[in-house]
N, C-alpha and C positions, 0 to 999 in steps of 0.2 A: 654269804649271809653276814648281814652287818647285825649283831645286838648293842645295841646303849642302855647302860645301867646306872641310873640317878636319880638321886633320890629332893630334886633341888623342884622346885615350884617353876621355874623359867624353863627348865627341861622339859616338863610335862608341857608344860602351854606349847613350846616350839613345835616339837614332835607330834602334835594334835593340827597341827597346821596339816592339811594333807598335801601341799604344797611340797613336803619338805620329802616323803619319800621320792614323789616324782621328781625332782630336781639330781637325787640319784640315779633314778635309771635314765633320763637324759642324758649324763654326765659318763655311763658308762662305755668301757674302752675295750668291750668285748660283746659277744652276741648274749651273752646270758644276762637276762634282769636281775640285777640287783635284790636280794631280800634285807630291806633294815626293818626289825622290830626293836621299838623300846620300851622299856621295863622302867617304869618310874616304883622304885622302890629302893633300899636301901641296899648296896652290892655283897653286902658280910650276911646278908640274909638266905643268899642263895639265889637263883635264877630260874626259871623256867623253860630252858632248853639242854639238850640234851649231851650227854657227857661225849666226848672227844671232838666237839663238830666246831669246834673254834681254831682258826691256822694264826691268829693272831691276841694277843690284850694289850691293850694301850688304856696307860692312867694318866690324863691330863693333874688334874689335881687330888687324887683320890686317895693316893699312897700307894703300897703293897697289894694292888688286888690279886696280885698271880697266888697267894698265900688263899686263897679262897677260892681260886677259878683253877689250878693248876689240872684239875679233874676235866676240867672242858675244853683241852687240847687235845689235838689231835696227833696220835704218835707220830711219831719220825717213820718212815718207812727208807 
């Protein structure tokens, strides 16, 4: 599962393209479909999915998000 969190006006319009999830699961490099949901909202707000089920966070320009998401990783096992 992919989440994007932004709270930008170009974010929203992109990801409203329905265009953009399918371009995902074509792209994918294994049998399982892709799930990307995006959350146009501001990321220090909190999210709408559920705690440890993130394997990744990646901040293009956003700063520190792991200081706000660290809860939505998934332990180490």
């Amino acid at each position: 599962m992919v989440a994007y969190v932004d709270n930008s006006l170009q974010a929203d319009e992109f990801f409203k393209d329905p265009a953009v999830p399918e371009y995902g699961v074509q792209r994918t490099i294994n049998e399982v479909n892709p799930v990307i949901r995006f959350h146009y909202q501001d990321y220090s707000k909190g999210v709408g999915e559920s705690l440890e089920s993130f394997d990744l966070l990646i901040s293009q320009y956003a700063g520190f998000v792991s200081k706000f998401y660290t809860n939505f990783l998934k332990l180490a096992s």
